[in-house]
Structure formats: structure tokens, C-alpha cells
C-alpha positions as CSV (number, residue, x, y, z in Angstrom):
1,X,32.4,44.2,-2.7
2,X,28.8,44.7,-4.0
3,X,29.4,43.8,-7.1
4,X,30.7,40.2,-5.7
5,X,28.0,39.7,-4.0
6,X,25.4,40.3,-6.5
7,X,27.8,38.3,-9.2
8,X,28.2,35.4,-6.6
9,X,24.4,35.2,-6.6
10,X,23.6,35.3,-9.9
11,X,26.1,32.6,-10.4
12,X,24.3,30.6,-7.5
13,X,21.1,30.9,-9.5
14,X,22.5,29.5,-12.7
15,X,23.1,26.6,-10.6
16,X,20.4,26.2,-9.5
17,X,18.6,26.6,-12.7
18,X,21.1,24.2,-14.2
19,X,20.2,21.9,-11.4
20,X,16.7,21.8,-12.1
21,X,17.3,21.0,-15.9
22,X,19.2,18.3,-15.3
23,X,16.4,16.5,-12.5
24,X,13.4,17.5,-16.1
25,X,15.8,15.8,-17.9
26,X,15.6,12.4,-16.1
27,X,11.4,12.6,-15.5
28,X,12.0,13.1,-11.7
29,X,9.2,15.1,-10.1
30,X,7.0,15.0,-7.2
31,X,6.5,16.7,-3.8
32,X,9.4,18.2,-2.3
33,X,12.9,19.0,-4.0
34,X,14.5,15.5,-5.8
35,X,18.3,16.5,-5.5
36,X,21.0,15.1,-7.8
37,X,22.4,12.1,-8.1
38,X,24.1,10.0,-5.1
39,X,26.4,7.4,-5.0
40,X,25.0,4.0,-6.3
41,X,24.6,0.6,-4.1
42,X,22.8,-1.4,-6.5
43,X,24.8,-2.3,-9.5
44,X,23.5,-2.7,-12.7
45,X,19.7,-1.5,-11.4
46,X,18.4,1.7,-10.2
47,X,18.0,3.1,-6.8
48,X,16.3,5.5,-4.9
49,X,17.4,7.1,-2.0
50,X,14.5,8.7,-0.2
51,X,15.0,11.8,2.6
52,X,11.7,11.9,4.5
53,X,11.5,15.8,6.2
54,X,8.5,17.5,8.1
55,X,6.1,20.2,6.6
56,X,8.9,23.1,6.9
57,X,12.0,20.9,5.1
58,X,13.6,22.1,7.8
59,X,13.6,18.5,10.2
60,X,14.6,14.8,8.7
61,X,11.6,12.3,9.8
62,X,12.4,8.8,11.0
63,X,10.7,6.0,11.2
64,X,8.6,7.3,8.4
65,X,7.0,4.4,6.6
66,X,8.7,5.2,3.1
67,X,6.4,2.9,0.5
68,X,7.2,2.8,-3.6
69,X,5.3,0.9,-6.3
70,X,6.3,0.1,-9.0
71,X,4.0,1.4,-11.9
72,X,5.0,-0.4,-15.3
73,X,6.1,-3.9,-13.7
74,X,4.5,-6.8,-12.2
75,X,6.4,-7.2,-8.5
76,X,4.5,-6.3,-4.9
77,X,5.0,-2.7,-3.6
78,X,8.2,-2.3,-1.4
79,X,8.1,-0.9,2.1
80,X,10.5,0.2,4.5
81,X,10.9,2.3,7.7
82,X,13.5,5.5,7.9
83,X,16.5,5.5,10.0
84,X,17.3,7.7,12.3
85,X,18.5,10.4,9.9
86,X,15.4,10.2,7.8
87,X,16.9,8.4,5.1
88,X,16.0,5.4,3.4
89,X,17.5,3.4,0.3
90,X,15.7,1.0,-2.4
91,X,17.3,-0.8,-5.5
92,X,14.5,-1.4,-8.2
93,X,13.8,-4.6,-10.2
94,X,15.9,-4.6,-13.2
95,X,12.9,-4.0,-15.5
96,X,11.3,-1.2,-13.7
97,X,11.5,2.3,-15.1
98,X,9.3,4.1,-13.1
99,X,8.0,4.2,-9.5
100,X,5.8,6.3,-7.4
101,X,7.3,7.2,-4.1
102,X,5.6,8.1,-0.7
103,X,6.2,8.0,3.2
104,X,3.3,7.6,5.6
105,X,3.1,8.0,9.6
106,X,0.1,7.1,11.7
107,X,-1.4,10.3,11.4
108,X,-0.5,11.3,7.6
109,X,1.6,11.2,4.9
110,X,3.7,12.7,2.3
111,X,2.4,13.8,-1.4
112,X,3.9,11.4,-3.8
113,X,6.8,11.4,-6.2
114,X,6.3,9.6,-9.6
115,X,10.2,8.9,-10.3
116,X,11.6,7.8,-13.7
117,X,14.4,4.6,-13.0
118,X,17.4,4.6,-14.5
119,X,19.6,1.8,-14.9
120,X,23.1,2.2,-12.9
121,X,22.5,5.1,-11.2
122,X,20.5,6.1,-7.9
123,X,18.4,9.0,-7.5
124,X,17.7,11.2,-4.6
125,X,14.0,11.7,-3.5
126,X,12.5,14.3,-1.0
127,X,9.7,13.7,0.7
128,X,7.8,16.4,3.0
129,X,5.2,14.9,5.5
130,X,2.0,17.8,5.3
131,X,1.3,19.7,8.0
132,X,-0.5,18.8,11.1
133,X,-4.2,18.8,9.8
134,X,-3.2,15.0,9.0
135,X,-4.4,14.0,5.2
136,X,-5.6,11.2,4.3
137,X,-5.1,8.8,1.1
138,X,-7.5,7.5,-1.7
139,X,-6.5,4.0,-3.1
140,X,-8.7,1.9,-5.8
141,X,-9.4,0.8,-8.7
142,X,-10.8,2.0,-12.0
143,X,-12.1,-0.7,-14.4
144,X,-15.2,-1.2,-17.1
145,X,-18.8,-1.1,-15.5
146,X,-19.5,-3.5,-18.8
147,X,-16.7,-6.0,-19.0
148,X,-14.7,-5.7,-15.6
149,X,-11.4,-5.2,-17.5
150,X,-8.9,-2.6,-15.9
151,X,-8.5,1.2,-17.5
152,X,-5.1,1.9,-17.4
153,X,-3.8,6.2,-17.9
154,X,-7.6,7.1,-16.3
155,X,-6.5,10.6,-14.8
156,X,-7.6,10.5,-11.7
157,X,-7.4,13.7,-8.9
158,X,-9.7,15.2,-6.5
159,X,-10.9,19.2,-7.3
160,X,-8.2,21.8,-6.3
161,X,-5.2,19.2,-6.4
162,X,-2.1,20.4,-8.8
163,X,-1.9,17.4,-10.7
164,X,-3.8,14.2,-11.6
165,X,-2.2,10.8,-11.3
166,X,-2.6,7.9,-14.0
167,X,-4.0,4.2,-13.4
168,X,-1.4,1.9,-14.1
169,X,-1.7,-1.1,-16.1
170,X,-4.1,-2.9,-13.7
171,X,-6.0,0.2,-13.1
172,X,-4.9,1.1,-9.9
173,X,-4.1,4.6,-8.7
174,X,-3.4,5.8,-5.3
175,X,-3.9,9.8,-4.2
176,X,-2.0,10.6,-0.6
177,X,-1.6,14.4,1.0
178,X,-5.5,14.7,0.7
179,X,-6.9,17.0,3.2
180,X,-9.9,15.3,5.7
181,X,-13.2,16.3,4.6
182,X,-15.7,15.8,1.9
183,X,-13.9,16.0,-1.3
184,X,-14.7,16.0,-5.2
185,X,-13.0,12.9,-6.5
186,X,-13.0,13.1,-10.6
187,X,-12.1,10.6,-13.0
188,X,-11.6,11.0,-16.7
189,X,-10.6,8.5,-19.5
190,X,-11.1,8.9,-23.4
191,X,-14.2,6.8,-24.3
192,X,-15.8,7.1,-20.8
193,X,-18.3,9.1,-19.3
194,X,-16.2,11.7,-17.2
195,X,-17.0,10.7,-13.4
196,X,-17.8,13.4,-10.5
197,X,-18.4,11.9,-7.3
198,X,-17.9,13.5,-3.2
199,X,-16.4,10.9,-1.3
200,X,-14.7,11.5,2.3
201,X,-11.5,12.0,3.3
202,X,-10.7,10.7,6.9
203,X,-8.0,12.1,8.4
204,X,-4.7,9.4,8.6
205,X,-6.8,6.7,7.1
206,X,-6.8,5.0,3.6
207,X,-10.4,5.1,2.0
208,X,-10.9,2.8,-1.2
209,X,-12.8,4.2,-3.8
210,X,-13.5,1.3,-6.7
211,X,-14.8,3.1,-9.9
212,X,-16.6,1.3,-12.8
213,X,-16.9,4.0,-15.6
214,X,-19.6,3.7,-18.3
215,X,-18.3,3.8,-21.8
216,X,-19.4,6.4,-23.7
217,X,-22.3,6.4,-25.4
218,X,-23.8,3.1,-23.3
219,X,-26.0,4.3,-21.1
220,X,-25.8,3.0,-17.3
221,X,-25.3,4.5,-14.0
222,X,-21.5,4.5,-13.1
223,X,-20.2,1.5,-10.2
224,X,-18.8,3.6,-7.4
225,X,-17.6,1.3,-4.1
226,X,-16.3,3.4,-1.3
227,X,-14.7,1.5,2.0
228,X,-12.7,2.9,4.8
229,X,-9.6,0.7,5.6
230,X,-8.5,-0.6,8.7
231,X,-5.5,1.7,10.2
232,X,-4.2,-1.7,12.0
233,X,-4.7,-3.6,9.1
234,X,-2.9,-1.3,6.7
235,X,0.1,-0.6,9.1
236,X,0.3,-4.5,8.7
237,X,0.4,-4.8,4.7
238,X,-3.1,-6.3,4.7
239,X,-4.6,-4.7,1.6
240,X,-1.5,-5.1,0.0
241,X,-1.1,-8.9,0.3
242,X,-4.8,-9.1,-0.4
243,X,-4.6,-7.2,-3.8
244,X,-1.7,-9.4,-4.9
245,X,-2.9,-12.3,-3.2
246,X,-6.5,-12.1,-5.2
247,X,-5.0,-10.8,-8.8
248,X,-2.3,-14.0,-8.6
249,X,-4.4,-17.0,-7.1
250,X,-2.2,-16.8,-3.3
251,X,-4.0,-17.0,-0.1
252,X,-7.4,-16.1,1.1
253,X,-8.3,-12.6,2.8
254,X,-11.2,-12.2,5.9
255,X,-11.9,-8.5,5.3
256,X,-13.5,-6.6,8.3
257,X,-16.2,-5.8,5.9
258,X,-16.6,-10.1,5.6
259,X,-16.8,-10.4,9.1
260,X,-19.3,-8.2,10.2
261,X,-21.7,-9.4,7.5
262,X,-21.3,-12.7,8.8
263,X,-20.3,-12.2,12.7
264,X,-19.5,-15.8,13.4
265,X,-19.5,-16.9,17.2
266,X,-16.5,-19.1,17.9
267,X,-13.0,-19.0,16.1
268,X,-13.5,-22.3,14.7
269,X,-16.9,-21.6,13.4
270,X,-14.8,-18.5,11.9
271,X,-12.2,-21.0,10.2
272,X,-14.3,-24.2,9.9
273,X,-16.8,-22.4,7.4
274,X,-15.3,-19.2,6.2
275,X,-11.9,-20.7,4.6
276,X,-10.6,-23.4,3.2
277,X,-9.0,-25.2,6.4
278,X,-11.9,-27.6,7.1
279,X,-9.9,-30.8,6.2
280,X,-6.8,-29.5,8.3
281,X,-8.4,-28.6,11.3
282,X,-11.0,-32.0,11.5
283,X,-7.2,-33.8,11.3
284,X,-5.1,-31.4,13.3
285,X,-7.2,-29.8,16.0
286,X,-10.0,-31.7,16.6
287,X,-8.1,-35.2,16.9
288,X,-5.5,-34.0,19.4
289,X,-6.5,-30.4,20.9
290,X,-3.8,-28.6,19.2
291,X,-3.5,-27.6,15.7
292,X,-1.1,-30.1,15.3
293,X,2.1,-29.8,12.9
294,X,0.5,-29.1,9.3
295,X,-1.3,-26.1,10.3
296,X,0.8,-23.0,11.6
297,X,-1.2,-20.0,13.6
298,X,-0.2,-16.8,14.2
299,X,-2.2,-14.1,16.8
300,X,-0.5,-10.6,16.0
301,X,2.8,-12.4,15.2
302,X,2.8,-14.7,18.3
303,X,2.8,-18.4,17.5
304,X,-0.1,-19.9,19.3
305,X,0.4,-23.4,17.3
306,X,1.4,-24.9,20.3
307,X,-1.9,-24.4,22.5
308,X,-3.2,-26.8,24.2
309,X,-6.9,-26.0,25.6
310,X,-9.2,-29.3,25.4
311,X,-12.3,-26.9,27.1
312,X,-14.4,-25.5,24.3
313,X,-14.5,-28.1,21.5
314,X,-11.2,-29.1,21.8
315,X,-10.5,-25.9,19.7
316,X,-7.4,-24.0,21.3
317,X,-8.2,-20.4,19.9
318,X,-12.1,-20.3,20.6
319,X,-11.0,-19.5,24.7
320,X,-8.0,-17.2,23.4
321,X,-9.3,-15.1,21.3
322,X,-13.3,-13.9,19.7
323,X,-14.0,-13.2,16.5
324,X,-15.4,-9.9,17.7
325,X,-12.0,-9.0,18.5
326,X,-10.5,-9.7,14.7
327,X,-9.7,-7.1,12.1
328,X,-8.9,-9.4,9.1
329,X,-7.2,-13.0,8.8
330,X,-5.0,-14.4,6.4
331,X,-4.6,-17.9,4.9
332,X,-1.7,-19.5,3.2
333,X,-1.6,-23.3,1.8
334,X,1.8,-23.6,2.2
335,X,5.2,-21.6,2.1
336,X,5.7,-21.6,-0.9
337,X,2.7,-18.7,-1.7
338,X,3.8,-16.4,0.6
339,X,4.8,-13.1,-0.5
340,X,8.2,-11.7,0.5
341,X,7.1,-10.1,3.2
342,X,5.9,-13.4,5.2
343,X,8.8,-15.6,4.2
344,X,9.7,-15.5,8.1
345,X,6.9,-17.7,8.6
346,X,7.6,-20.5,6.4
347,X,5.9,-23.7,7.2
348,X,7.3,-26.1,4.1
349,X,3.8,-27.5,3.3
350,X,1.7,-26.4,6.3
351,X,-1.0,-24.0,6.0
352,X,-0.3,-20.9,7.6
353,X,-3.2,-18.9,9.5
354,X,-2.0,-15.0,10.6
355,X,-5.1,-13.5,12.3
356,X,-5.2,-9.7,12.9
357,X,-7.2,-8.4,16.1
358,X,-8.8,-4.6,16.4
């Protein structure tokens, strides 16, 4: 009987080596366990189904926010929440071969997965949230201090981490499990000075670290931007919006950082001068003390188009809501710009207005 048992587990770890061999043989790695292969949903593209589970593996997390980006392709990261069983699943563009996987609560997040894609089938990701000390994240960009352009495969990693990550073709990287505190952030990329730099790490919060390395031998001081990000903001897809938004020409972004340098007094001031609405709201609002049917506005995801409030400059929002009291606000020209994610709002060829409070 002894011998079974010893036989039956020697047989168990073949398995499992054989297991293992077969997930390096498809470039699947990252934090947690990525088990085999489950059934596929999405055709002729590849999937990912993603189990989020706390620290011990032992408990399946939902409601998780599970996000992936795609690192070789030009489409806007995907998010999605976890269902009740932790699980979540994601069909990738049809030109997409790899991803980098992660989940994110209020309070922390997972480390990330870098997945390889393969056509046809759909691949199982494990994600474990860390701890209760709840890590932070590092997000950015690495480009030339001389010509602005992006570095793309800068290895970029803060001391005592296992592994760097790569800057993908527009440079950007993103580090998540980092542990709250000061931290050595370190970038390095053939033909560039080698960057050492503390930044810190606030606990549940995203903090964007831009880096401008010097190319080697020019002699400059490195460009090194560091900004914490709103929570609020960033549960909304703010910064995400934003980057795409910028890089493609689609919508304007009022950063927190934009309006505390200028602190304007009234929400019209705020719109008036600060975007590009002047024309619609001299037609809309200020004719007929609403914002009339070419301009859309949104408070938090209310709809307060429709207000009426002739007592402060004929300006509906100015007794509604203070610019004090706004973490960022976006600005569409029409429907047809906004990303996926806002396609609930359409407005044909009305501008939209989505304003974020604190």
C-alpha cells in the first residue's frame, strides 16, 4: 500500500511538471498559477479567462476590477468587473498576441501577468490580490529627454522586485503589487544613461512617474515628472480616456493638476475659458438658461442638460455645482469621438461635457 502511495505521487508530479511545460511553451507567466486551457467563446481570436483569488489562493474575489492591455496593438485597454465566482472572460482583437493582465480593488491590486494570445484558443489566468498592506501601482511613460520620441523595451522595475517589465511601443509601462513607501524606481535602455530615482509609493493609489532619459554620451540632467492620480478619477477610466484621447486627437481632459493652477470661480468661467465650448454655450446657455439641445452635460453620470436656473448668469451649473468641488472634466465634440466606453452617451453632433466631482 506504501508503495501506491509513493508511485501515485510521483505520477501526480509528472503532471504537474508536464503541466508547467506545456503553460512555458505558450509564453504564459505572471503572478499566480495560469492553469490550462478552457473551453473557447471567441471564435477565431483569443481569450482569456481571468480567476481573481485573495493573497492565500485559497478565496475567489468578485467584483475585482480585472484590467488587460494590450501591449503590441493599437486598441484602448479593456476593463471589466468579476462575477460573483471571481471569474471574468475577455476575447482579444484579432491582431493581438500579447496582453498584460491585472485586477485592482480600492485598496490594492494584483501583480500582473504578461500573457502570450493565441488565436482559437482561450487561456486561463490567475490572479492573486497582495496581502492587506495594500500596494500601490506605478504608471508612465518613458521617452527621449532630446527628441520627445517614445523608448519602447526600456526595462523598467523598482529595487527588490523579481522581474522588470518592458515599455511597449509607445513607451508606456505600468508596475502594480508595489508595496507603499519610498521606493527605488530604475530604468534602463541600451544607448541611455541608466536612471535611479526614489519616488513614493501610496498605498491603493496610481502614481505617474514620466521619465525623459538622456542618451548616452549627451550630457543633460534626466526629465523625471512624478503625479499622484486621483482614486475617483481612476475608478472612472479618466487617465485612460485621457492618454488615448491626447495620443489620437479625441476630446479634451481638465486634470486636477489644471485646475488647481488655475482655480477658476464659477462653472462657466471653468468652461467658457478653459475648453473649447465658448461658441456652444454663448448659443445654448446663455440665450435660453439651459444648455440647450447641442450641448449634452453630465454630473457624475446624471444628465443635468435639462436645468433650468436663470439666477447666476443665466448659467444652470454655476448654482449646482463649484469648481472647488471637481476632480477632472471631460469634453467630446460629438459622438462620434467617444471611446467605447462612453458610447452610452451618444449625442449625434452635440458636444458632450462629463464633469467628475472629488
Amino acid at each position: 500500500m506504501k508503495r501506491r502511495t509513493v508511485a501515485g505521487a510521483a505520477l501526480g508530479r509528472r503532471a504537474l511538471v508536464a503541466s508547467a511545460a506545456f503553460l512555458a511553451l505558450h509564453g504564459v507567466s505572471g503572478a499566480g498559477a495560469l492553469a490550462a486551457q478552457e473551453s473557447h467563446t471567441c471564435e477565431d481570436r483569443a481569450g482569456l479567462r481571468v480567476e481573481v483569488l485573495d493573497a492565500t489562493g485559497m478565496v475567489r474575489v468578485s467584483g475585482a476590477d480585472v484590467r488587460i492591455r494590450w501591449v503590441d496593438v493599437v486598441r484602448s485597454p479593456v476593463r471589466k468587473g468579476a462575477g460573483d465566482d471571481g471569474h471574468v472572460t475577455f476575447c482579444a482583437p484579432r491582431d493581438a498576441t500579447k496582453a498584460t493582465v491585472w485586477a485592482e480593488t480600492r485598496d490594492g491590486s494584483s501583480e500582473q501577468a504578461s500573457v502570450a494570445l493565441i488565436p482559437g484558443e482561450t487561456s486561463a489566468v490567475e490572479l492573486r490580490m497582495l496581502g492587506e498592506d495594500y500596494p500601490g501601482r506605478l504608471e508612465g511613460r518613458v521617452f527621449d529627454a532630446v527628441t520627445n520620441d517614445p523608448i519602447t523595451t526600456a526595462a523598467v522595475t523598482v529595487a527588490g522586485r523579481r522581474a522588470a517589465v518592458e515599455t511597449d511601443r509607445w513607451g508606456r509601462y505600468i508596475l502594480t503589487g508595489i508595496p507603499a513607501g519610498a521606493k527605488e524606481f530604475q530604468v534602463r535602455r541600451m544607448g541611455y544613461e541608466p536612471l535611479d530615482y526614489v519616488v513614493t509609493v501610496k498605498p491603493g493609489l496610481t502614481t505617474q512617474v514620466d521619465i525623459g532619459l538622456v542618451p548616452d554620451p549627451v550630457e543633460m540632467e534626466p526629465l523625471v515628472a512624478t503625479t499622484v492620480r486621483s482614486d475617483r478619477l481612476e475608478s472612472k477610466g479618466f487617465y485612460e480616456r485621457q492618454f488615448w484621447g491626447e495620443m489620437l486627437g479625441v476630446g479634451e481632459f481638465l486634470t486636477p493638476e489644471y485646475l488647481e493652477r488655475w482655480r477658476p470661480i464659477r462653472m462657466s468661467q471653468l468652461l467658457e475659458q478653459h475648453t473649447m465650448l465658448r461658441p456652444r454655450l454663448v448659443r445654448a446657455g446663455r440665450t435660453s438658461g439651459t444648455f440647450g439641445e447641442c450641448l449634452q452635460v453630465y454630473l457624475d453620470n446624471i444628465n443635468v442638460s435639462n436645468l433650468d436656473d436663470g439666477s447666476v448668469n443665466n448659467f444652470p451649473l454655476n448654482s449646482v455645482v463649484l469648481p472647488s468641488e471637481v476632480a477632472g472634466v471631460e469634453v467630446y465634440r460629438a459622438s462620434t469621438s467617444l471611446p467605447d466606453g462612453l458610447m452610452r452617451f451618444g449625442v449625434g453632433r452635440c458636444a458632450l461635457v462629463l464633469i467628475w466631482t472629488r
